[in-house]
LUMFI-587658 format. One record per residue (C-alpha): residue in one letter; y, x, z. Coordinates in nm, 4 decimals. Each point is the difference from the previous one (the first is absolute). Layout:
<rs>
+------+----------+----------+----------+
! type !    north !     east !       up !
+------+----------+----------+----------+
!    A !        Y !        X !        Z !
...
+------+----------+----------+----------+
</rs>
This chain:
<rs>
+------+----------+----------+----------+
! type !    north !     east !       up !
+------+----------+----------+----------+
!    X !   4.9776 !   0.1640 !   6.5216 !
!    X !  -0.0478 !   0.3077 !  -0.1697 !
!    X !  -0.3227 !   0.1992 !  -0.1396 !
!    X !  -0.1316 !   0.2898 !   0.1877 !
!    X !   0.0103 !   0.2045 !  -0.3183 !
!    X !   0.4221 !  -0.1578 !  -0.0414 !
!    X !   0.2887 !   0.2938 !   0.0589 !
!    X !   0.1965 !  -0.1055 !   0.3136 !
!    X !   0.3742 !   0.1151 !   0.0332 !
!    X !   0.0860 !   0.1185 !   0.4109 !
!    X !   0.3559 !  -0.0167 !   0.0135 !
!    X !   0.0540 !   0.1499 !   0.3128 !
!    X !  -0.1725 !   0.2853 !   0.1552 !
!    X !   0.0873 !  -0.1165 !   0.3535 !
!    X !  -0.2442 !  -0.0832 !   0.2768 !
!    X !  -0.0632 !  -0.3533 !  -0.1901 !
!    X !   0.0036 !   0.1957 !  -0.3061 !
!    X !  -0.2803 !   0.2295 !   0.0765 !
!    X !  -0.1985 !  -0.2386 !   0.1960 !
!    X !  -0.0544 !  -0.2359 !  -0.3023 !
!    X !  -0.0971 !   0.2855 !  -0.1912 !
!    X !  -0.2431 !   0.0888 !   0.2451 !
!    X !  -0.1496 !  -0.3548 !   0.0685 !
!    X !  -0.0204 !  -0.0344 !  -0.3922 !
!    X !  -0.2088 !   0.3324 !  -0.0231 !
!    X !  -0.2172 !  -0.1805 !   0.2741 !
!    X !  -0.0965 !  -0.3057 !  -0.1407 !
!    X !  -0.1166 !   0.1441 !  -0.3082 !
!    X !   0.3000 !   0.0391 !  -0.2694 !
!    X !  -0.0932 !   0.2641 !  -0.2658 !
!    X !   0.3171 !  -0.0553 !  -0.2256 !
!    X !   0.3159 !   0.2533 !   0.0254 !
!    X !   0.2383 !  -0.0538 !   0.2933 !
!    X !   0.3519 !   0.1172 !  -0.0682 !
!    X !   0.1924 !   0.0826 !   0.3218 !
!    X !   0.3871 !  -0.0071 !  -0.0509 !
!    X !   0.2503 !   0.0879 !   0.2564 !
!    X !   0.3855 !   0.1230 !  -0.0447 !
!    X !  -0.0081 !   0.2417 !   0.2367 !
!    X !  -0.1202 !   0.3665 !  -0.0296 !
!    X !  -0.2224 !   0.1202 !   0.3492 !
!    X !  -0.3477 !  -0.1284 !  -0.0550 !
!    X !  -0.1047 !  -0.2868 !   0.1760 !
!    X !   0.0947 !  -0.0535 !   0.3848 !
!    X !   0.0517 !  -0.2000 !   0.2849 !
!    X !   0.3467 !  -0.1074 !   0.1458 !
!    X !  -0.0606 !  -0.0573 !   0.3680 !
!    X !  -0.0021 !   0.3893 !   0.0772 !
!    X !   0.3449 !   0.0270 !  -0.1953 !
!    X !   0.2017 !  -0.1260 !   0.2962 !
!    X !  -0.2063 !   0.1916 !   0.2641 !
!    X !  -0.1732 !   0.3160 !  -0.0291 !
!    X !   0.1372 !   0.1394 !  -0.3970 !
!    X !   0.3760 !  -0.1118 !   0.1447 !
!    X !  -0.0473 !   0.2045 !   0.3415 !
!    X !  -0.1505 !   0.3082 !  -0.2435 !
!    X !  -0.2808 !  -0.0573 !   0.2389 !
!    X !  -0.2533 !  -0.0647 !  -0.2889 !
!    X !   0.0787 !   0.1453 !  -0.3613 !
!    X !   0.1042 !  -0.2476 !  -0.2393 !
!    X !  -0.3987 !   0.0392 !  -0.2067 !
!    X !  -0.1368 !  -0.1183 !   0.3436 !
!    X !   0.1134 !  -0.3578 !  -0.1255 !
!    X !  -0.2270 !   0.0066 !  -0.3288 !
!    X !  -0.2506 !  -0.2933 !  -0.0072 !
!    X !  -0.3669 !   0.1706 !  -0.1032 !
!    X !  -0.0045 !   0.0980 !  -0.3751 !
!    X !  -0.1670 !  -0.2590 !  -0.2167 !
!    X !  -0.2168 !   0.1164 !  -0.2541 !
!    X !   0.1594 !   0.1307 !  -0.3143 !
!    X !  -0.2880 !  -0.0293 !  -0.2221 !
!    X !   0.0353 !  -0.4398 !   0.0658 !
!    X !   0.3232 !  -0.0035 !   0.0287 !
!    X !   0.2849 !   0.1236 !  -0.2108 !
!    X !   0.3357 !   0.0427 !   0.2300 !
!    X !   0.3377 !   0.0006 !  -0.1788 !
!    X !   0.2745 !   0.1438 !   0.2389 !
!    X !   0.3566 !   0.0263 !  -0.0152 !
!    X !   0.0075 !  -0.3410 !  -0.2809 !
!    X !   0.1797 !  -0.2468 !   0.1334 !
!    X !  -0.1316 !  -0.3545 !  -0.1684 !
!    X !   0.2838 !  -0.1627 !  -0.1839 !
!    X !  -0.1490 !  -0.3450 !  -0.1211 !
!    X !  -0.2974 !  -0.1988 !  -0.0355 !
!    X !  -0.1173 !  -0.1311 !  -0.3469 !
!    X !  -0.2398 !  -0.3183 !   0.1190 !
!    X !   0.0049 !  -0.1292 !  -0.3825 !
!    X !  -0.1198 !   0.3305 !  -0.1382 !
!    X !  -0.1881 !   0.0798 !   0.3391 !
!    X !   0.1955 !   0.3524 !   0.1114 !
!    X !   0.2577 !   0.1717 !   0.2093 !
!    X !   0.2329 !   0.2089 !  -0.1719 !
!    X !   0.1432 !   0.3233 !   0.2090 !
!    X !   0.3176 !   0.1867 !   0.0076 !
!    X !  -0.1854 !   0.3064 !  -0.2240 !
!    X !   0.0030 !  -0.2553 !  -0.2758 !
!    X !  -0.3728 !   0.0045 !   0.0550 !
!    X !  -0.2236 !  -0.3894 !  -0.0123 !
!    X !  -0.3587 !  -0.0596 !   0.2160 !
!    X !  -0.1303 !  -0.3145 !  -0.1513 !
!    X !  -0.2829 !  -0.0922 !   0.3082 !
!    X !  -0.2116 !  -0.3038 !   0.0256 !
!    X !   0.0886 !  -0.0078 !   0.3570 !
!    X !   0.3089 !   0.0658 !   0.1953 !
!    X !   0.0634 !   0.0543 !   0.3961 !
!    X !   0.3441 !  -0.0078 !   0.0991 !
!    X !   0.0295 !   0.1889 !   0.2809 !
!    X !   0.4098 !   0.1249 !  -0.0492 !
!    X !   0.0800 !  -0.0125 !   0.3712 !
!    X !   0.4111 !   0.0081 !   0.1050 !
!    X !   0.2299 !   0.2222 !   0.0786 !
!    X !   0.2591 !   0.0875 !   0.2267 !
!    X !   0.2985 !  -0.2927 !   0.0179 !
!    X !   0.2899 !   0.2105 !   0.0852 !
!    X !   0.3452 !  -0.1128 !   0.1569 !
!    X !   0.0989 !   0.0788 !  -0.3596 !
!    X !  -0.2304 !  -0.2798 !  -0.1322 !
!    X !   0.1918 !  -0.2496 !   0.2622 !
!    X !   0.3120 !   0.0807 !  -0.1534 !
!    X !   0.0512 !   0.1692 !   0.3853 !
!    X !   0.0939 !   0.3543 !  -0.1562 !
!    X !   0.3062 !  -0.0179 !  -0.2079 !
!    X !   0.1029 !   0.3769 !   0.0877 !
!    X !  -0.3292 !   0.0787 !  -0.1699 !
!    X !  -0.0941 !   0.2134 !   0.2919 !
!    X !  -0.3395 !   0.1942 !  -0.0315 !
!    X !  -0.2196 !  -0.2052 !   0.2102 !
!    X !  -0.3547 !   0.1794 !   0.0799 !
!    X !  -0.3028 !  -0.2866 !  -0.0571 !
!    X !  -0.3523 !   0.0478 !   0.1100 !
!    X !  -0.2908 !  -0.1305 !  -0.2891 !
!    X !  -0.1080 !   0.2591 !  -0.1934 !
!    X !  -0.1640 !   0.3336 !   0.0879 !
!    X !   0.3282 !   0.1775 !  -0.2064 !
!    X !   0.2323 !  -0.2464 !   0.2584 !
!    X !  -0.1842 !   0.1324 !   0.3130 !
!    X !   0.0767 !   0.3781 !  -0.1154 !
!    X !   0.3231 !  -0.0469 !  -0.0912 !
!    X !   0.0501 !  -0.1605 !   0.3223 !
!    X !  -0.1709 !   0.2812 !   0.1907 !
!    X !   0.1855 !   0.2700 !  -0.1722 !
!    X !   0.3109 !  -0.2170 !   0.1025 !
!    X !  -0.0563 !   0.0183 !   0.3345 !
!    X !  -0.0902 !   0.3575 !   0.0632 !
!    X !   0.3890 !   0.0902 !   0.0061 !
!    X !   0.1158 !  -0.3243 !   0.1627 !
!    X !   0.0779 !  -0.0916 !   0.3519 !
!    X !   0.0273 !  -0.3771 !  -0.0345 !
!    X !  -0.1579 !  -0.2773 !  -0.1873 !
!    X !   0.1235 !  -0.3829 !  -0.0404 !
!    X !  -0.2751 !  -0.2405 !  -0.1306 !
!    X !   0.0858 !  -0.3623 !  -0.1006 !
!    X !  -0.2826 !  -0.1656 !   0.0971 !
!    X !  -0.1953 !  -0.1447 !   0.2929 !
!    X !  -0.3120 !  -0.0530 !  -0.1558 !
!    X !  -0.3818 !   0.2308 !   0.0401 !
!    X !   0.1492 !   0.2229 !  -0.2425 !
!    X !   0.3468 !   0.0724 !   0.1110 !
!    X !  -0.1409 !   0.0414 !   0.3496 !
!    X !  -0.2865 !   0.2592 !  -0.1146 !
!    X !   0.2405 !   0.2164 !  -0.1624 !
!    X !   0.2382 !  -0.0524 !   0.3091 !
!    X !  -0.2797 !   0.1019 !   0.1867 !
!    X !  -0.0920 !   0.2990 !  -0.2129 !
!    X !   0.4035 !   0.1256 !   0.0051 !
!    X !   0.0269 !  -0.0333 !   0.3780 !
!    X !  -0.3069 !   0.2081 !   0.0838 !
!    X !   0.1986 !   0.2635 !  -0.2576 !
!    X !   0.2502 !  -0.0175 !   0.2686 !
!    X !   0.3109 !  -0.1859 !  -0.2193 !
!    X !   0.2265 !  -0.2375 !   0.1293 !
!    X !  -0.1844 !  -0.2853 !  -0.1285 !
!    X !   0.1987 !  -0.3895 !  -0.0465 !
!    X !  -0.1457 !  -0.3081 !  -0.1465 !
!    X !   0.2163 !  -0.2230 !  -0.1407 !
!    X !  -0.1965 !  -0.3412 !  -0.0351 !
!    X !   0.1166 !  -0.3936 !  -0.0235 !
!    X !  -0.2384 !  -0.1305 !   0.2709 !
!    X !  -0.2843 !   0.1689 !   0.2469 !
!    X !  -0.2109 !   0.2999 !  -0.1391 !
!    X !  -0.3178 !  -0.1698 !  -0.1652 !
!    X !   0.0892 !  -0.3644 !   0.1301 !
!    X !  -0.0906 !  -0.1689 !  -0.3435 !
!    X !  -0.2352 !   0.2052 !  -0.0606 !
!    X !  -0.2213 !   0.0002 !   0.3477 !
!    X !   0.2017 !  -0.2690 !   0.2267 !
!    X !   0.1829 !   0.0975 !   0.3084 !
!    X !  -0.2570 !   0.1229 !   0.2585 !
!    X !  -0.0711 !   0.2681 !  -0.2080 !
!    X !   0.3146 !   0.0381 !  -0.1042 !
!    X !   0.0909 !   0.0690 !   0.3570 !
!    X !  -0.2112 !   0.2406 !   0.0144 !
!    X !   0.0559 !   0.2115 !  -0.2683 !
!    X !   0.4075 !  -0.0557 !   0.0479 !
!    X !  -0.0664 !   0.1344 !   0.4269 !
!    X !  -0.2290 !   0.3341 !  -0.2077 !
!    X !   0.2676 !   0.0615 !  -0.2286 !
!    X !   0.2838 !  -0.0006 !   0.2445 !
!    X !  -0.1788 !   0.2132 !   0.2472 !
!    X !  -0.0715 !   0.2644 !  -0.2749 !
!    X !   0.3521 !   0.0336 !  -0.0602 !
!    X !   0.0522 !  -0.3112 !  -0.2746 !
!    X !   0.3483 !  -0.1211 !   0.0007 !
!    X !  -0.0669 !  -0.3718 !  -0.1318 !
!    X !   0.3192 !  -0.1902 !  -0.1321 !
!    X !  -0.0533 !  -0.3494 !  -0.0824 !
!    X !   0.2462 !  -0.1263 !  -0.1929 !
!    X !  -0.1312 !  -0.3891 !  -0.1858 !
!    X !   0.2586 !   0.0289 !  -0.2706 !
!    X !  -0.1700 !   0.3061 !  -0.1441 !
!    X !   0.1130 !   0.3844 !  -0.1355 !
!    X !   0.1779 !   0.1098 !  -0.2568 !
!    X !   0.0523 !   0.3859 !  -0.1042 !
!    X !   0.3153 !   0.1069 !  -0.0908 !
!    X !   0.2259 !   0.3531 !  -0.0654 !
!    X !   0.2143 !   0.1051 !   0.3008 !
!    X !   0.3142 !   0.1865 !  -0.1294 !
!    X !  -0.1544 !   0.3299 !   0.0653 !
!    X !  -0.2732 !  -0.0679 !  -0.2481 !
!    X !  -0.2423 !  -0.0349 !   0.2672 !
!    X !  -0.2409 !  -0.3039 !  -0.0323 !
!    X !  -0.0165 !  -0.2371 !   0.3143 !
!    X !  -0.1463 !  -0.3813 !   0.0685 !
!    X !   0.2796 !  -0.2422 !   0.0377 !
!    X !  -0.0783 !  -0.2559 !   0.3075 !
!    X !   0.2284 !  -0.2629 !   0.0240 !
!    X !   0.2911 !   0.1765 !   0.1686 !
!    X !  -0.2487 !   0.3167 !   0.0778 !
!    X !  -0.0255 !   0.3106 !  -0.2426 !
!    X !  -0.3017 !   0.1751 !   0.0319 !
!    X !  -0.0443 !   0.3720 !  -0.0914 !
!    X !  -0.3103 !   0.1545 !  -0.0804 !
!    X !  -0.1255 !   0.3324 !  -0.1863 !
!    X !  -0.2311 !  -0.2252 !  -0.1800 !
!    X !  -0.0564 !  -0.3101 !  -0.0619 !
!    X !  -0.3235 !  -0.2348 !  -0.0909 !
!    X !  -0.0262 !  -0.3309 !  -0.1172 !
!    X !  -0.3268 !  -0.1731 !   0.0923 !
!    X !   0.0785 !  -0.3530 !  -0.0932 !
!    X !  -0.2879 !  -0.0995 !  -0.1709 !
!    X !  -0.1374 !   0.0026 !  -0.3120 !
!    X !   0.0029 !  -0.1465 !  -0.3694 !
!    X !  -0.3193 !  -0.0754 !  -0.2090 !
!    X !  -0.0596 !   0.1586 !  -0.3232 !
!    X !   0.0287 !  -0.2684 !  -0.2476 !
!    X !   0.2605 !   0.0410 !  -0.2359 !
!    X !  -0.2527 !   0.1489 !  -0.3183 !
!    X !  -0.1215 !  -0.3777 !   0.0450 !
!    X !   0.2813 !  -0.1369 !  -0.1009 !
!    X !  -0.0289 !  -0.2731 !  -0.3383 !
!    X !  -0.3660 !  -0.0024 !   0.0890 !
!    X !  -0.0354 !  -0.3245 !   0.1501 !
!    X !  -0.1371 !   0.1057 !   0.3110 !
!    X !   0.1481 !  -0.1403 !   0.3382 !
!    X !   0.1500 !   0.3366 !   0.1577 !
!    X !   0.1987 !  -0.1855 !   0.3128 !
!    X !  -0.0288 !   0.1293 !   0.2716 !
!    X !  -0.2877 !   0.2113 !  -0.1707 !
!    X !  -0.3079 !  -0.0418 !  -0.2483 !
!    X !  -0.0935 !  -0.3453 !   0.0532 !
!    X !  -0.3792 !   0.0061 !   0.0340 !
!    X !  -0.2445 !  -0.2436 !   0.1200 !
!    X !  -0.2478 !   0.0333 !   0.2580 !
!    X !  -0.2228 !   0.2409 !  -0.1752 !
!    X !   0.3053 !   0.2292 !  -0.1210 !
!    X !  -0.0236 !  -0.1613 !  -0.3459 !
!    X !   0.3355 !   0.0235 !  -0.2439 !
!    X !  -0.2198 !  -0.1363 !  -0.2181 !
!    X !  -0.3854 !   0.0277 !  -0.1149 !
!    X !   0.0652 !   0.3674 !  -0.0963 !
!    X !   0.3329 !   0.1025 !   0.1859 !
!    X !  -0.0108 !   0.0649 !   0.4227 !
!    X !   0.2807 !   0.1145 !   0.2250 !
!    X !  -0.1111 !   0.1569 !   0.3026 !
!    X !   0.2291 !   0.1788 !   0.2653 !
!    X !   0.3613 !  -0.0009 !   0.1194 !
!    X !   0.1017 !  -0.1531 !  -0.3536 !
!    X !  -0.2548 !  -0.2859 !   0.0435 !
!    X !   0.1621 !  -0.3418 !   0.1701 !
!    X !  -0.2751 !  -0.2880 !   0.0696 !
!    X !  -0.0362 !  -0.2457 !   0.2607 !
!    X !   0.2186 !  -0.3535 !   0.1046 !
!    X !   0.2925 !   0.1191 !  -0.0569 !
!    X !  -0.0531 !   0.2658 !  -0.2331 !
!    X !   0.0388 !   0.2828 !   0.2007 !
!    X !  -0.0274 !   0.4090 !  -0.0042 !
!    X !  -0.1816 !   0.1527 !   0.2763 !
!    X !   0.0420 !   0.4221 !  -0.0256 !
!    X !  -0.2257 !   0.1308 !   0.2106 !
!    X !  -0.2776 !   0.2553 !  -0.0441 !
!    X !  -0.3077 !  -0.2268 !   0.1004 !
!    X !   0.0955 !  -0.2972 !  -0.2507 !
!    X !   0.0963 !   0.2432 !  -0.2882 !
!    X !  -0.3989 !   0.1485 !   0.0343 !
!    X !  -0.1218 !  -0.3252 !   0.0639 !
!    X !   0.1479 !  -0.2096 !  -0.2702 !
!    X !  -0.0708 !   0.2953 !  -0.2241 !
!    X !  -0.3680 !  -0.0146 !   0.0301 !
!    X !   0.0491 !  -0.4299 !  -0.0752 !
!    X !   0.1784 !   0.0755 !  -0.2761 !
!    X !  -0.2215 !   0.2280 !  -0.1339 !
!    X !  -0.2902 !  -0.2441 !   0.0624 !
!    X !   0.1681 !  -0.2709 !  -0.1440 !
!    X !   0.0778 !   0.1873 !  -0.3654 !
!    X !  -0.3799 !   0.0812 !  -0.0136 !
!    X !  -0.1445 !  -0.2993 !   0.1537 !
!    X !   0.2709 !  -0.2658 !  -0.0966 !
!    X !  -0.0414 !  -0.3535 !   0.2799 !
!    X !  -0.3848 !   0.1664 !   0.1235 !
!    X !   0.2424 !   0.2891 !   0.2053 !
!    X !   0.0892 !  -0.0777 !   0.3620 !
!    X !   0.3189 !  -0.1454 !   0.1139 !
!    X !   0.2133 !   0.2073 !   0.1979 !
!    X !  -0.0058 !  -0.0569 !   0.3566 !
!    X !   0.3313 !   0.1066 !   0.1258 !
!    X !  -0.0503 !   0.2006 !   0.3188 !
!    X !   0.3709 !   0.1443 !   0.1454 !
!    X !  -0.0685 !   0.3883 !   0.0988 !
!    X !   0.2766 !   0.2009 !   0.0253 !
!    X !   0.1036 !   0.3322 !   0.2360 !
!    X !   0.2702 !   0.2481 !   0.0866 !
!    X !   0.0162 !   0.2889 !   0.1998 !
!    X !   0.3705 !   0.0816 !   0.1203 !
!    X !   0.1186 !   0.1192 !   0.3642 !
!    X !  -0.3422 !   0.1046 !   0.0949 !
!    X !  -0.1023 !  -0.3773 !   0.0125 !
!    X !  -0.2809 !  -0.0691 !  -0.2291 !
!    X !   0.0118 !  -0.3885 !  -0.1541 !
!    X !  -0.3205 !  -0.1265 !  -0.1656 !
!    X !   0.0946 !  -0.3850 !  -0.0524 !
!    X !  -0.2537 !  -0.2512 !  -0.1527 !
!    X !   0.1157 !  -0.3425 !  -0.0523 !
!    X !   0.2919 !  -0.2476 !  -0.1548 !
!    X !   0.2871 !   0.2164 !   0.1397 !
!    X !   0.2780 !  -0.1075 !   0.1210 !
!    X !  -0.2166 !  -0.0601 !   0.2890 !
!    X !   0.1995 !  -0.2551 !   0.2771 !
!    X !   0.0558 !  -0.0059 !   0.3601 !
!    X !  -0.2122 !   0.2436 !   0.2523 !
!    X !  -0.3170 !   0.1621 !  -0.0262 !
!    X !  -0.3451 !   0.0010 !   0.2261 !
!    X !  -0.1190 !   0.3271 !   0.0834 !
!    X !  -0.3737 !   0.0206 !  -0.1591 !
!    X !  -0.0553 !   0.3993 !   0.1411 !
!    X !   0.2103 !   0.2616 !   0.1350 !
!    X !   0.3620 !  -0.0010 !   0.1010 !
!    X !   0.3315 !  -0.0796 !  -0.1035 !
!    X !   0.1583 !   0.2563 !   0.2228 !
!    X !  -0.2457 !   0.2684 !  -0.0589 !
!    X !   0.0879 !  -0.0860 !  -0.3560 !
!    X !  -0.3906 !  -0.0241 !  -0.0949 !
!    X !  -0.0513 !  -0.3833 !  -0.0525 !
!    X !  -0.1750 !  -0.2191 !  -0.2245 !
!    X !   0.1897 !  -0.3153 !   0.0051 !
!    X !  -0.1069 !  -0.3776 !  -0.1771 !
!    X !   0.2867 !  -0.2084 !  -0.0732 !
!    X !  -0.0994 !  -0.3937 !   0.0013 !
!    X !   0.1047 !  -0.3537 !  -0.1233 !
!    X !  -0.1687 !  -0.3378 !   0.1001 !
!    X !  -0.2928 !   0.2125 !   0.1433 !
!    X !  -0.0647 !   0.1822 !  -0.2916 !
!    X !   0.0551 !   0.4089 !  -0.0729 !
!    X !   0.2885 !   0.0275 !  -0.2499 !
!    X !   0.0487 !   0.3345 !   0.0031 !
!    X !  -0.0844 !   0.3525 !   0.1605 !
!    X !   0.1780 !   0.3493 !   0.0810 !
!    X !  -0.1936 !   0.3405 !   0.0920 !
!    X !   0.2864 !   0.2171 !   0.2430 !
!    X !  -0.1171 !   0.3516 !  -0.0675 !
!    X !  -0.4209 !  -0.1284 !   0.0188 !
!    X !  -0.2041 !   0.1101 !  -0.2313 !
!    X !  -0.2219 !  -0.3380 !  -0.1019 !
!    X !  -0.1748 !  -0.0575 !  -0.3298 !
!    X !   0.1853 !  -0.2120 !  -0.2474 !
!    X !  -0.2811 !  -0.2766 !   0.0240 !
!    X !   0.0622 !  -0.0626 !   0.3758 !
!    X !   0.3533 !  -0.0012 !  -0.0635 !
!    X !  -0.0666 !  -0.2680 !  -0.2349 !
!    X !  -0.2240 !  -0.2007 !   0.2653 !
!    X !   0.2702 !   0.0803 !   0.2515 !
!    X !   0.2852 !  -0.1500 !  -0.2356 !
!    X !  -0.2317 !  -0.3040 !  -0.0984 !
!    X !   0.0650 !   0.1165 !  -0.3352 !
!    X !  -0.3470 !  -0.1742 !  -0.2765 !
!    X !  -0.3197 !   0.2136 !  -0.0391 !
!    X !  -0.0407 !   0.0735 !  -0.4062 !
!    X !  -0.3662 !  -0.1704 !  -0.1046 !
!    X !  -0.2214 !   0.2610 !  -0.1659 !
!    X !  -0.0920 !  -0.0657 !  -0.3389 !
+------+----------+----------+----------+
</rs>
């Protein structure tokens, strides 16, 4: 636990970042709150980055969260953290600079894993990722003189910029090693999305044994398939991503497959992770989606004020894309098996609300282009009611 009057160290200005921030400013903490991030642009929000700032549709400040208040909270931009000090209580940065706090909230995040990363790019072709607010202009810029677009990668995010380039009107391929958002969502709506994307003018190529980029001997960059080259004006890797971890290194803290945390987001009594870097559960696991990063950012928060008296997070799957002019709300333990009941609406109207179920019970719940509150989408999915304190 920490003292309300104790300095606590953001690092992270994400939407975890900023949402601890906020729920400490809530429950009462008058100390100084440091808020450190690497990147320049004030504070935003990724979802929009694939959509609406990489159309040009919505201007890339449309994406900044709402301002916190400067006269809390001190924001250092632009600093990337370089280690943590746990002995001397501090995180150095990469201006030389030290923040000694009495509380920390890791809330580092990932970024993109590129083909490079998988050892998938030995021609060290420039692959385009999608993560950052700077990534989604300099894709956007890329595009404007293009006329076709490869993206490796079947998953919400290669298909939302897929969908974004082929409503530009380029010749849009997806190169991916199984069914577009199979793992992620299970097959019946991966069916659904694959039928979408085809009809808008998708060319899908499945190949299991996965991409590589290479040179072709006119300099131009292509994906190599198997026996298939594949030529493309530019090219995107959306292959997942790679928690921020590596200024924790000789710290002792368990960083595989993320912060380690326990069910209140606790490092330990004065260190939280919260977000896309955090990994809890049995196994450990990482779980990047929007919902959990706010939600296990307002635990965390709780817990570093309130120490074993804060609530235990209740894990509640939300998560949503819009692509292909489907809209997916999905509430539950995704992959979600075998087919659907129709709750409301229709399947070939494409306005449905459907309830996926197991022994009887609702294990999971998708919105097709309805709009429903997020509470009845938890009912629907049979997902737990939090207890109010």
């Amino acid at each position: 636990m920490v003292g309300l009057d104790d300095t606590v160290v953001v690092v992270g200005a994400s939407i975890a970042g900023v949402t601890a921030v906020e729920e400490l400013l809530g429950l009462g903490h008058r100390g100084r709150i440091v808020l450190i991030d690497s990147d320049n642009a004030e504070p935003y929000a990724r979802p929009p980055l694939s959509k609406g700032v990489l159309t040009g549709a919505d201007k890339p400040d449309s994406a900044q969260l709402p301002p916190l208040d400067r006269s809390r909270v001190e924001i250092v931009l632009g600093d990337r953290v370089m280690a943590l000090d746990r002995d001397g209580q501090a995180v150095r940065l990469a201006s030389g600079r030290a923040v000694a706090y009495g509380g920390l909230v890791i809330a580092s995040g990932a970024r993109a894993r590129t083909l490079s990363n998988l050892g998938k790019n030995a021609a060290r072709v420039d692959e385009y990722v999608v993560r950052s607010l700077r990534d989604a202009v300099r894709l956007r810029d890329a595009i404007k003189g293009a006329s076709s677009i490869a993206i490796v990668g079947g998953g919400a995010l290669g298909m939302e910029i897929a969908s974004a380039c082929v409503g530009l009107g380029l010749s849009t391929t997806v190169v991916t090693n199984e069914a577009p958002m199979l793992r992620q969502c299970g097959t019946w709506i991966s069916d659904l999305v694959t039928r979408q994307a085809i009809a808008s003018g998708v060319d899908i190529r499945i190949n299991p044994d996965g991409a590589s980029l290479v040179r072709c001997d006119d300099g131009q960059p292509a994906v190599q398939l198997a026996d298939t080259m594949l030529h493309a004006d530019v090219i995107v890797s959306a292959v997942g991503d790679v928690p921020n971890v590596e200024w924790l290194e000789n710290t002792g803290i368990h960083c595989s497959p993320g912060v380690v945390v326990d069910s209140r987001c606790r490092v330990t009594d004065n260190i939280v992770a919260a977000g896309d870097v955090a990994a809890m559960g049995d196994p450990f696991c990482r779980n990047p989606h929007w919902s959990n990063a706010i939600d296990q950012a307002r635990v965390a928060a709780a817990a570093l004020i309130l120490g074993d008296a804060a609530d235990e997070l209740i894990h509640r799957p939300y998560f949503w894309t819009d692509q292909f002019a489907l809209s997916l709300k999905m509430g539950g333990p995704a992959p979600f098996v075998g087919q659907p009941e129709i709750v409301d609406g229709s399947v070939d109207d494409l306005a449905a609300i459907l309830q996926w179920n197991e022994s009887g019970r609702a294990k999971g719940a998708l919105a097709l282009n309805k709009r429903i509150p997020i509470s009845r989408l938890h009912r629907v999915a049979g997902n737990p009611t939090p207890t109010p304190r």
